[in-house]
Structure formats: structure tokens, C-alpha cells
N, C-alpha and C positions, 0 to 999 in steps of 0.2 A: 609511578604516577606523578611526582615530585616534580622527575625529572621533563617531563614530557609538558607540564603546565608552567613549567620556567622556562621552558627552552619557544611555546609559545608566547610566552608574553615577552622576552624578547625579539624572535620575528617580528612581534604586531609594532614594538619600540622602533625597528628598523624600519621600519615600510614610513612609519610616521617622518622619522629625520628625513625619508625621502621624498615624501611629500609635501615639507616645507618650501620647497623650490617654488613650486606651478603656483603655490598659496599665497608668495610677494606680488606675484604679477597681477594676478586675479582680484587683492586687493587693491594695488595701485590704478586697474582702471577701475574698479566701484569707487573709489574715490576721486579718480578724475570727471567721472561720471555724475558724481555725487548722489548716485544711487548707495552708496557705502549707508546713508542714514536712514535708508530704507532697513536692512539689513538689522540696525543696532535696535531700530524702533520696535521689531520684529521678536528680538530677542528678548528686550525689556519686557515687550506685553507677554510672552511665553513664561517667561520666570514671574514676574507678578500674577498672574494667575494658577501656577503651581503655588507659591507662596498662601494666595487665597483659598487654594483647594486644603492645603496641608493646616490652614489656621483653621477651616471649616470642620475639618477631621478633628482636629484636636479642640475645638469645642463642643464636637459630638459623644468625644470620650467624657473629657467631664462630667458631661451634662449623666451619660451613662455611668460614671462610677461613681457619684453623688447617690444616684438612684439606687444601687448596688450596699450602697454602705447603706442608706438610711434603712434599706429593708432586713436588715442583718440586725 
């Protein structure tokens, strides 16, 4: 099983190194384009709201293991 779960996650490493080709182009026209900051604004608001979700979460535990203790 070992062997079969290392031997794909090297394929999946290969395909990647070969995928960096098409991925120079692609960014040099979004940036000639200047749609590149479309893209990074995109991702910014992606990750700050994951970050919002995960700080949510974790003031919903607290709030629940507060609860947890005082009733013990």
C-alpha cells in the first residue's frame, strides 16, 4: 500500500514540473493584461474569509468549552 501511495504522489510531482511551462505564459499575458490583479484580489478575499471562518470556529469552541467546564 506504501508503495502504490509514493509511487502516486510522485506522478502527481511530475505532471506538476510539467505544468509549469503553459503556467509562465498564462501569467505574463494576465499581467500584460493587467487582469494579473484581478486574480491576486480574488485570492486575498478567498483566504481572508477562510481565516474569518476558522477565527469564528474557534470562538465558537471557546465559548463551548467555557460552558463545558463551568457545568463540571
Amino acid at each position: 500500500m506504501k508503495k502504490i501511495f509514493f509511487s502516486l504522489i510522485l506522478m502527481m510531482t511530475v505532471q506538476q514540473l510539467f505544468a509549469q511551462d503553459n503556467g509562465v505564459e498564462m501569467a505574463d499575458s494576465l499581467r500584460s493584461n493587467g487582469k494579473i490583479y484581478v486574480v491576486v484580489i480574488c485570492i486575498v478575499i478567498i483566504l481572508l474569509g477562510l481565516l474569518a471562518y476558522l477565527f469564528s470556529i474557534d470562538k465558537r469552541l471557546k465559548k463551548i468549552e467555557k460552558e463545558s467546564q463551568t457545568d463540571k
